[in-house]
C-alpha positions as a LaTeX table, in Angstrom:
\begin{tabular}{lrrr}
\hline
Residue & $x$ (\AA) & $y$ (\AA) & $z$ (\AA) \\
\hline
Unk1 & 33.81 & 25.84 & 21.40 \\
Unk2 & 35.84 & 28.60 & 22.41 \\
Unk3 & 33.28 & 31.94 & 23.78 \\
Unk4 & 34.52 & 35.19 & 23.61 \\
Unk5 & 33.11 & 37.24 & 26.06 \\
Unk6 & 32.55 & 41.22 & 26.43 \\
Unk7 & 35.08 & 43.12 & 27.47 \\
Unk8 & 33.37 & 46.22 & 28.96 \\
Unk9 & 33.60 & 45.99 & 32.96 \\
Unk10 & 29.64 & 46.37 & 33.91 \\
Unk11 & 29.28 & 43.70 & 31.27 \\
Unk12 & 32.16 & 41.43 & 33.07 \\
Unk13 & 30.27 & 42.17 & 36.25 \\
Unk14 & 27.11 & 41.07 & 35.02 \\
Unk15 & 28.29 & 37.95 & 33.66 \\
Unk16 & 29.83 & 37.30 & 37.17 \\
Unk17 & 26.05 & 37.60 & 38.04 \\
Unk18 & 23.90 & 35.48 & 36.12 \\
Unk19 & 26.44 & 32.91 & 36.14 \\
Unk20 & 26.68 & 32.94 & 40.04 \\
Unk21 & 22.91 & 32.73 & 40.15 \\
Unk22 & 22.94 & 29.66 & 37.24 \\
Unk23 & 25.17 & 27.74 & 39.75 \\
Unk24 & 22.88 & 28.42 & 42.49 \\
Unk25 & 19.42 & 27.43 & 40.73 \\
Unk26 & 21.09 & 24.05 & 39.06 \\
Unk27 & 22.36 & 22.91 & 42.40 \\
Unk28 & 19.01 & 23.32 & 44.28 \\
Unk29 & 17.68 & 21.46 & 41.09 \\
Unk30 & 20.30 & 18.54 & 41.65 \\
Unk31 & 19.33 & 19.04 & 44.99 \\
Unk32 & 15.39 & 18.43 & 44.27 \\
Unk33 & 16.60 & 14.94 & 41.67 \\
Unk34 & 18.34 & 13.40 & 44.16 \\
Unk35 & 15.06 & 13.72 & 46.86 \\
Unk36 & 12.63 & 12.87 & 44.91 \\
Unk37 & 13.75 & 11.28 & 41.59 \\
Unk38 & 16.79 & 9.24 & 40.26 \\
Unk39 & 19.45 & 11.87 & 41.55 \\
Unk40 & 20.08 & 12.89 & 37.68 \\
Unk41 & 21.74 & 16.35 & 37.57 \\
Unk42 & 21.19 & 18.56 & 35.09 \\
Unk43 & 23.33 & 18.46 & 31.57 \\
Unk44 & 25.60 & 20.79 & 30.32 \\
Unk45 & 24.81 & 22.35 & 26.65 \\
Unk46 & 26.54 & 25.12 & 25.03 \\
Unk47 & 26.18 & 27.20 & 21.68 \\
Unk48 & 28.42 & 29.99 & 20.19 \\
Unk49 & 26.84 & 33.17 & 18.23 \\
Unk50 & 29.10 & 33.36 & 15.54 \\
Unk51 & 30.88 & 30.13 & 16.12 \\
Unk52 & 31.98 & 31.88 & 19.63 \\
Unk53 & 33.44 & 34.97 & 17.98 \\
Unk54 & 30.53 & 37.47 & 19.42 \\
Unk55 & 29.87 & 34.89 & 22.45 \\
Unk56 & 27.21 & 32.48 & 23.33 \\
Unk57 & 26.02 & 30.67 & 25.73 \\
Unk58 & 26.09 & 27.70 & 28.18 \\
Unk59 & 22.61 & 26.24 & 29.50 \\
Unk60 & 21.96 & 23.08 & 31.97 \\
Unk61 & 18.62 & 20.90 & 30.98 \\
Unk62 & 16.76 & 18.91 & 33.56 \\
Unk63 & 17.46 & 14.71 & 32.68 \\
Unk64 & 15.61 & 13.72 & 35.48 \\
Unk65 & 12.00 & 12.37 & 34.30 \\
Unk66 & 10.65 & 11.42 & 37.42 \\
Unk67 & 11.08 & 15.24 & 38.76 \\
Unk68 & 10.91 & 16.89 & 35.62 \\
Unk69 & 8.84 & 17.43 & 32.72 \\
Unk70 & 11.70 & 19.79 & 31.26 \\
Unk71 & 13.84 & 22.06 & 32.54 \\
Unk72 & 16.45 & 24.74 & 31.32 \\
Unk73 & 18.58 & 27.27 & 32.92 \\
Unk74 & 20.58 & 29.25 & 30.28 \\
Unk75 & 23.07 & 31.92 & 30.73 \\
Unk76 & 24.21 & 33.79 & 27.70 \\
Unk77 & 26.27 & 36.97 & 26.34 \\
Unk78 & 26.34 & 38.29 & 23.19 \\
Unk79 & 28.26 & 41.30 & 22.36 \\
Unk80 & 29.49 & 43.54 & 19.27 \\
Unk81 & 32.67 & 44.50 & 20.69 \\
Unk82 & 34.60 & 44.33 & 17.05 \\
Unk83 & 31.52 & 45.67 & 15.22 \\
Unk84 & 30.57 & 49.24 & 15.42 \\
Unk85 & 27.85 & 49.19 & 13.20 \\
Unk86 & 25.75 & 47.77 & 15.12 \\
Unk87 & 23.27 & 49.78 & 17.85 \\
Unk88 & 23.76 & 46.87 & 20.56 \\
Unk89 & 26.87 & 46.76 & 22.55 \\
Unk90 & 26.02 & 43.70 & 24.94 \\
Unk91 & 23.85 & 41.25 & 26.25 \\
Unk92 & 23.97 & 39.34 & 29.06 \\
Unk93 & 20.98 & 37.14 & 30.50 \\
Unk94 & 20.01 & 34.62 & 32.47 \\
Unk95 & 16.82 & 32.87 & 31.39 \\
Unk96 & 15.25 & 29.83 & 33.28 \\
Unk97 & 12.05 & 27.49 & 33.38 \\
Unk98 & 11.21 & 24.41 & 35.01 \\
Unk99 & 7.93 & 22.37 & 34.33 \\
Unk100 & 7.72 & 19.73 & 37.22 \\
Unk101 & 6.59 & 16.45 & 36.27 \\
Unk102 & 3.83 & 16.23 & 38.57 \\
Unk103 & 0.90 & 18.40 & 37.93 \\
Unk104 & 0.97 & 19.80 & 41.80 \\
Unk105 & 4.04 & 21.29 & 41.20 \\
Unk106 & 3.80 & 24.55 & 39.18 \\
Unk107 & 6.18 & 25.49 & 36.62 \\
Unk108 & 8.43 & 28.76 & 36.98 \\
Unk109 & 9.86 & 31.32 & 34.55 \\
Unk110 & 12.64 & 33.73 & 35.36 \\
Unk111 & 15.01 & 36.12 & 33.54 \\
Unk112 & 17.15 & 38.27 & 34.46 \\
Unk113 & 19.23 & 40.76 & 31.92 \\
Unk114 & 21.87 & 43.32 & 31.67 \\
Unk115 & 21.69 & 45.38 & 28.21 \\
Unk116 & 24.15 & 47.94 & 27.07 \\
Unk117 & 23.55 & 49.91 & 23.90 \\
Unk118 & 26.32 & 51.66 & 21.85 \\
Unk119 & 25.21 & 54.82 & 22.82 \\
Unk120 & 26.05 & 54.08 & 26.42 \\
Unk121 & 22.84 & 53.52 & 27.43 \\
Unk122 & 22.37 & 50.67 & 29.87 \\
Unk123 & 18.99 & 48.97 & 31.72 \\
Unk124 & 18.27 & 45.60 & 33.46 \\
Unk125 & 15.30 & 43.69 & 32.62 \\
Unk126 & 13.65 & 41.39 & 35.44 \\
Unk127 & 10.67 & 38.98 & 35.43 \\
Unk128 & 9.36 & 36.26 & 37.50 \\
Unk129 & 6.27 & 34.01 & 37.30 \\
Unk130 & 4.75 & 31.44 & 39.05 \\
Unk131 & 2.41 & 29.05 & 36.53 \\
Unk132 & 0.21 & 25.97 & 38.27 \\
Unk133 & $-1.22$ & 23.65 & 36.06 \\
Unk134 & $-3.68$ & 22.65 & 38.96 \\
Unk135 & $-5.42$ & 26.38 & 39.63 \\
Unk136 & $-7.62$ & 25.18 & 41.96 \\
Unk137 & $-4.57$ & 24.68 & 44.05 \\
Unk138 & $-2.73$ & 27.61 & 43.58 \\
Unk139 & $-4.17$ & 30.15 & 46.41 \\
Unk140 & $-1.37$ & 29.25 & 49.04 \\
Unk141 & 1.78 & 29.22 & 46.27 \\
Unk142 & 0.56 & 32.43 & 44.74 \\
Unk143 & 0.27 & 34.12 & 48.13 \\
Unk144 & 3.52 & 33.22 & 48.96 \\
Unk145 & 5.15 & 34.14 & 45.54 \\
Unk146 & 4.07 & 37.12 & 45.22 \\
Unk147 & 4.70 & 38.07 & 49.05 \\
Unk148 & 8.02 & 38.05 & 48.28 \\
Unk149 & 7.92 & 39.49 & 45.29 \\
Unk150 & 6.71 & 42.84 & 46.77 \\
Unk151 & 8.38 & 42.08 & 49.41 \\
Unk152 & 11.68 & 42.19 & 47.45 \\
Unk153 & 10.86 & 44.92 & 45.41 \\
Unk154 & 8.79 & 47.62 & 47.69 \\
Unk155 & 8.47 & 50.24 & 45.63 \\
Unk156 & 8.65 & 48.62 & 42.33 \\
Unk157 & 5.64 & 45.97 & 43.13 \\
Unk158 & 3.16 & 48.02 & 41.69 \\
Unk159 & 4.85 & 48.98 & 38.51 \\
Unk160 & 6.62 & 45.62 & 38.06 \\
Unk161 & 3.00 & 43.70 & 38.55 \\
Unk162 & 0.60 & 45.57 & 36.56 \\
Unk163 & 3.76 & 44.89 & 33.72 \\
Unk164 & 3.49 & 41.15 & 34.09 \\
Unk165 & 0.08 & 40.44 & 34.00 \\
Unk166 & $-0.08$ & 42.57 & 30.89 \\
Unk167 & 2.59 & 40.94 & 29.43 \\
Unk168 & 1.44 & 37.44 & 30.34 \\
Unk169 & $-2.31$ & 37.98 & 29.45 \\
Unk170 & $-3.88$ & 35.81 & 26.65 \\
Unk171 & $-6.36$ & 37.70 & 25.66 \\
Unk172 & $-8.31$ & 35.33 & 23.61 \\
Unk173 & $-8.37$ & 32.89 & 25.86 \\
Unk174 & $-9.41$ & 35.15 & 28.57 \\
Unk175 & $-7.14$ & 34.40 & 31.05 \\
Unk176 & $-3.09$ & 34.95 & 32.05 \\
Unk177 & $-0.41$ & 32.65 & 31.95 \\
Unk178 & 0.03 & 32.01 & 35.26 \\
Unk179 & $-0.87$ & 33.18 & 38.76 \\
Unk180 & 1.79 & 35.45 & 39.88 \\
Unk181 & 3.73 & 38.21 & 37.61 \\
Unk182 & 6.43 & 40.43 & 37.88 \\
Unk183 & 7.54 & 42.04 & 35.01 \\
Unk184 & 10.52 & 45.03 & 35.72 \\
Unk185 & 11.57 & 46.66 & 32.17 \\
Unk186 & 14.23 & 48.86 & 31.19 \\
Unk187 & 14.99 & 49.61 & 34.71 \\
Unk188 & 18.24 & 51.75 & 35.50 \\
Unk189 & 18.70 & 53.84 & 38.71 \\
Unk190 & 21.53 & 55.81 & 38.08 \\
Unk191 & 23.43 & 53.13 & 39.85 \\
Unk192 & 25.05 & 50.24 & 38.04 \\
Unk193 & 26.30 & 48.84 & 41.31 \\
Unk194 & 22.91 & 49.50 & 43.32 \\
Unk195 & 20.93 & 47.65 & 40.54 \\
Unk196 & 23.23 & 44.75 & 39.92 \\
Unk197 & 22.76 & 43.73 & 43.65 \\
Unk198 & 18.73 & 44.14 & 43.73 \\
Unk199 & 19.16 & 42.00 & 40.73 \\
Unk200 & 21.23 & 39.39 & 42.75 \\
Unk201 & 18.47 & 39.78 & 45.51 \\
Unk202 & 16.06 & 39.31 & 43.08 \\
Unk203 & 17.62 & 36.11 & 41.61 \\
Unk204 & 18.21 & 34.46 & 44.53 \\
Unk205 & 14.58 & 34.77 & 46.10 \\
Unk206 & 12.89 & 33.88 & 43.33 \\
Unk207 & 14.70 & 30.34 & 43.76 \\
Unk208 & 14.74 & 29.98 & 47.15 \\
Unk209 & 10.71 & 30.86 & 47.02 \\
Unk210 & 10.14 & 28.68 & 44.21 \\
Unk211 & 12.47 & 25.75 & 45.34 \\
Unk212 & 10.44 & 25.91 & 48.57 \\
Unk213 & 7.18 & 26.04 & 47.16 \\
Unk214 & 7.99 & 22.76 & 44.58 \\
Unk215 & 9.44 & 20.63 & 47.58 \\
Unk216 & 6.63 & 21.21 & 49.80 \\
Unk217 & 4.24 & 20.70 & 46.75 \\
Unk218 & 6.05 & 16.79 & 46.04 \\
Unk219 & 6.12 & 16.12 & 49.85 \\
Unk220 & 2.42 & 17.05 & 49.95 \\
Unk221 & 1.41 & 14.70 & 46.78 \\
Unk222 & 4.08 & 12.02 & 46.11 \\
Unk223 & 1.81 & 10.86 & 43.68 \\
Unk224 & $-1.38$ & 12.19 & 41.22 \\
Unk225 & $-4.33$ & 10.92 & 39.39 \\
Unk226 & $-4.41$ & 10.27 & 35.44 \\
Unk227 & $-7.12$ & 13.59 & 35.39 \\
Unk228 & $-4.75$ & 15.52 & 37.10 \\
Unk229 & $-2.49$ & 14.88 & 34.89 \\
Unk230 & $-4.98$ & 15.89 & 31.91 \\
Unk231 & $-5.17$ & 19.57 & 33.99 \\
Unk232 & $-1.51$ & 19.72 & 33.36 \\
Unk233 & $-1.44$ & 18.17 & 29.97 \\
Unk234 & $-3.62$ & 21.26 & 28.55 \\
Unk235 & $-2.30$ & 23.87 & 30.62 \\
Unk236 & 1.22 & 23.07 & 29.28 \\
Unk237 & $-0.99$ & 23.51 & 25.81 \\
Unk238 & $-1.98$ & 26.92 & 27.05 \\
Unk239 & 1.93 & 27.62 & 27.60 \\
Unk240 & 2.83 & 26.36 & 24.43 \\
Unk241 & 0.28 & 28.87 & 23.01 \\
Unk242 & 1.80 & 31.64 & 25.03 \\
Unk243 & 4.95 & 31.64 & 24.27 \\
Unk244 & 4.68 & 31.14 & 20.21 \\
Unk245 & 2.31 & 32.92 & 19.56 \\
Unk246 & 2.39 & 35.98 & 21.99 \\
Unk247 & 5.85 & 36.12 & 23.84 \\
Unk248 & 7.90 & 38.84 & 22.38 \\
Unk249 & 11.05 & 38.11 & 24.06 \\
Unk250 & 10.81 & 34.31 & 22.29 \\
Unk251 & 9.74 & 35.77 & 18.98 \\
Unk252 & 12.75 & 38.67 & 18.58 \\
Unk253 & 15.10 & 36.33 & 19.90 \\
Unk254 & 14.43 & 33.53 & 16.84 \\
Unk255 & 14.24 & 36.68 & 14.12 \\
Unk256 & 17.51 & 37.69 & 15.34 \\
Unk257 & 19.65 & 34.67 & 14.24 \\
Unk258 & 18.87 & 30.81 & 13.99 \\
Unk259 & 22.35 & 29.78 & 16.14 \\
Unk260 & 20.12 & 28.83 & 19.38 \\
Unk261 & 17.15 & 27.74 & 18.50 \\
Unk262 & 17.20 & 24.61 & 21.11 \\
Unk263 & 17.81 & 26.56 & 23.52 \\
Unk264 & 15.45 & 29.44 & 22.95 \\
Unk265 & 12.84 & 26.63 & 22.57 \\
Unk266 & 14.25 & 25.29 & 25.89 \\
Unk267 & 10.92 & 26.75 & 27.56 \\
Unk268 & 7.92 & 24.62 & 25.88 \\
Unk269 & 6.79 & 21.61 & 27.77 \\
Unk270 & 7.75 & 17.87 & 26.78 \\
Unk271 & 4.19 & 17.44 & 25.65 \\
Unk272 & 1.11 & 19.22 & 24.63 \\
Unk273 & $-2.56$ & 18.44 & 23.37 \\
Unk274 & $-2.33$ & 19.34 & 19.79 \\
Unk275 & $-6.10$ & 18.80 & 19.45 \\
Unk276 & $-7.07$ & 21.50 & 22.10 \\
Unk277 & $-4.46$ & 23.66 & 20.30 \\
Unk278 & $-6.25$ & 23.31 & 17.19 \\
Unk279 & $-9.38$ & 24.65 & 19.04 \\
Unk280 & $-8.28$ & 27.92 & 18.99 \\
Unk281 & $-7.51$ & 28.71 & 15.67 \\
Unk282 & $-10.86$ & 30.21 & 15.28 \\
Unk283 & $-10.43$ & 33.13 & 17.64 \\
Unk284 & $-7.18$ & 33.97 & 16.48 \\
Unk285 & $-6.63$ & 37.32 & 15.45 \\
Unk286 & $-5.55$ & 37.10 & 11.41 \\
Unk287 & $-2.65$ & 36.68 & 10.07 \\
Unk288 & $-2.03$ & 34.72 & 14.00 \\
Unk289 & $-4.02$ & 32.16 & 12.29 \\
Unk290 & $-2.13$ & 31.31 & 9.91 \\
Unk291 & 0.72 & 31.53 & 12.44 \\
Unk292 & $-1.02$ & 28.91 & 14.70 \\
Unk293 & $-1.89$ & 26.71 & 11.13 \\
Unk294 & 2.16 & 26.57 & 11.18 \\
Unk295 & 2.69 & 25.31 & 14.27 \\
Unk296 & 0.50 & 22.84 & 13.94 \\
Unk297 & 1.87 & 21.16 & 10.52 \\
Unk298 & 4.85 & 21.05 & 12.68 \\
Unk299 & 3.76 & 19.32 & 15.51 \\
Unk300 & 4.12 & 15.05 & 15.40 \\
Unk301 & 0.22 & 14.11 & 14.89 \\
Unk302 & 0.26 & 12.31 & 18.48 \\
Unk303 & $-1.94$ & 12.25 & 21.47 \\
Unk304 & $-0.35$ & 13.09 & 23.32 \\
Unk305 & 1.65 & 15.52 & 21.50 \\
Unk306 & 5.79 & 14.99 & 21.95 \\
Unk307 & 8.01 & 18.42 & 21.51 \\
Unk308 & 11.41 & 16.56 & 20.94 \\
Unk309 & 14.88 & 18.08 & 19.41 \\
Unk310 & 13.84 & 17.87 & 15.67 \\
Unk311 & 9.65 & 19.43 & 16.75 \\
Unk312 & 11.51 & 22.35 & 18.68 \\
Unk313 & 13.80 & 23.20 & 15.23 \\
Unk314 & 11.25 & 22.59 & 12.61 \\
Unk315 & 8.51 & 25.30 & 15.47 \\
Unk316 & 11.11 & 27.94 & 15.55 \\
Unk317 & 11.32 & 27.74 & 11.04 \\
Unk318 & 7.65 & 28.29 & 11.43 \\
Unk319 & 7.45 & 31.35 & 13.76 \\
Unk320 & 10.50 & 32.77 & 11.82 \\
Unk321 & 9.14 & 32.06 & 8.29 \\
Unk322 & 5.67 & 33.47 & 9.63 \\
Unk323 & 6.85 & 36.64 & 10.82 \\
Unk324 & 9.44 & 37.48 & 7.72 \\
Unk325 & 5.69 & 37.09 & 5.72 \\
Unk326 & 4.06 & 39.09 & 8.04 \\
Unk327 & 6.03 & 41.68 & 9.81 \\
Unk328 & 3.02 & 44.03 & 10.59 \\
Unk329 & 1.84 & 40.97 & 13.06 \\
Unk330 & 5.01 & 41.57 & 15.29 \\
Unk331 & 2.59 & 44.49 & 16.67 \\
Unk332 & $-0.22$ & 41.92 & 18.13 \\
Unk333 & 2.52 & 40.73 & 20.21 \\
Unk334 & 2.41 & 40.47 & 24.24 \\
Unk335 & 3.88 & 44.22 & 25.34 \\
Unk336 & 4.52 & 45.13 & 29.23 \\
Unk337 & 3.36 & 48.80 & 28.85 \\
Unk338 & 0.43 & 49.82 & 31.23 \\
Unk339 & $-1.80$ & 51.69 & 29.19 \\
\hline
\end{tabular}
């Protein structure tokens, strides 16, 4: 499928970016198969918004079992360059998780954008996050996360923590996603060049910490126990939860269009515990109830519970079919602001 991409230069430029930065993280993934696992590299998967017209995207997804649980490092743009109507001029991301397969290991989010309204308004968009399964464990990675993290980011620690753990607080469960947030939003400078190399910085610590931290973690415990393994069985429930039921950025981008669902799905774990899922339906805020009711008449009635291909589709019908019911529910969404 032939992509066309934006034309405007800063949009070029940050193409160049996340690209560079996909290459980089998928090779040091390669890099972690062939140590540890079957030496499976990652697979190649594209998809076109608007059969290519108004871009798309090109992703790589982990195939190597023994290392990963799933894996997925997308890079897409979509633009409106022949389309004036429309407020959004470009946008170009790069959007990544990895869920180890063993349960020492913690899983990893990271996304990195470059918007450009109409108007000529432009900001970046930054976030990192480290997520154990095994929390008891987690003291020494989250130390040395989030070092660099404000190490990286000096003056923007503060503002760019107290963002993520808002953002990535569950609030019915009492708890946060993960360990370590960073969550930088609608950040612009004044300098397009300035920003686009702390975001380059940014990129390329994040997976040099986190590559670090995961081979360290599987040289430490080559193998687990079965109960460790139920630790990381429900916290990848607890993800699941997250994300479809609170992430905004996974919500607006399934309202938008249906072209990518697979890949915006890319993020949920291979399998969850649909019974400990069920268990929260009574604290759910309503009409997130009814939202949560969905999800589960999608999910295979298996213990324990397989997100395949066909699960990932028929989850991202439900969340859109939910929220075209209930708009007004957008609002008890995750938001960064520190109130």
């Amino acid at each position: 499928m032939i992509q066309t991409p934006a034309s405007a230069p800063q949009a070029i430029e940050a193409n160049l970016l996340v690209q560079g930065l996909q290459s980089y993280f998928v090779s040091k993934l390669n890099a972690l198969s062939l140590e540890h696992g079957e030496g499976k590299s990652c697979e190649v998967v594209t998809w076109g918004r608007d059969k290519g017209s108004h871009g798309g995207g090109l992703r790589y997804e982990s195939r190597d079992d023994l290392v990963f649980n799933r894996g997925s490092v997308n890079v897409s743009q979509v633009h409106y360059d022949d389309d004036e109507s429309k407020k959004l001029g470009s946008a170009t991301a790069i959007s990544t998780i990895v869920h180890p397969h063993n349960p020492h290991a913690p899983s990893m989010h990271m996304h990195i954008s470059w918007t450009k309204m109409r108007d000529g308004e432009g900001y970046w968009r930054m976030m990192a996050d480290l997520n154990p399964s095994l929390w008891e464990e987690s003291v020494l990675d989250k130390k040395i996360f989030s070092a660099m993290l404000e190490d990286l980011s000096e003056t923007l620690y503060a503002s760019g923590k107290a963002q993520g753990d808002r953002y990535f607080s569950i609030p019915v469960l009492g708890r946060t996603r993960g360990v370590s947030h960073y969550y930088l939003e609608g950040y612009n400078s004044g300098s397009f060049d300035k920003d686009k190399a702390f975001a380059q910085k940014f990129g390329e610590a994040v997976i040099d910490s986190y590559i670090n931290i995961v081979s360290s973690n599987l040289n430490a415990y080559p193998t687990f126990r079965e109960e460790e393994k139920q630790k990381q069985l429900a916290y990848h429930t607890l993800y699941f939860f997250q994300v479809l039921t609170l992430d905004r950025g996974t919500t607006s981008g399934l309202l938008v269009h249906s072209q990518n669902d697979s890949g915006i799905m890319g993020s949920i774990p291979a399998y969850i515990d649909r019974e400990l899922l069920a268990s929260w339906k009574e604290r759910m805020p309503k009409p997130q109830d009814k939202l949560l009711e969905s999800l589960l008449k999608a999910l295979p009635k298996l213990m324990p519970t397989p997100i395949d291909a066909k699960t990932k589709i028929a989850l991202a019908k439900a969340v859109r079919k939910h929220y075209k019911k209930y708009p007004e529910a957008l609002i008890l969404q995750a938001s960064a602001e520190v109130i």
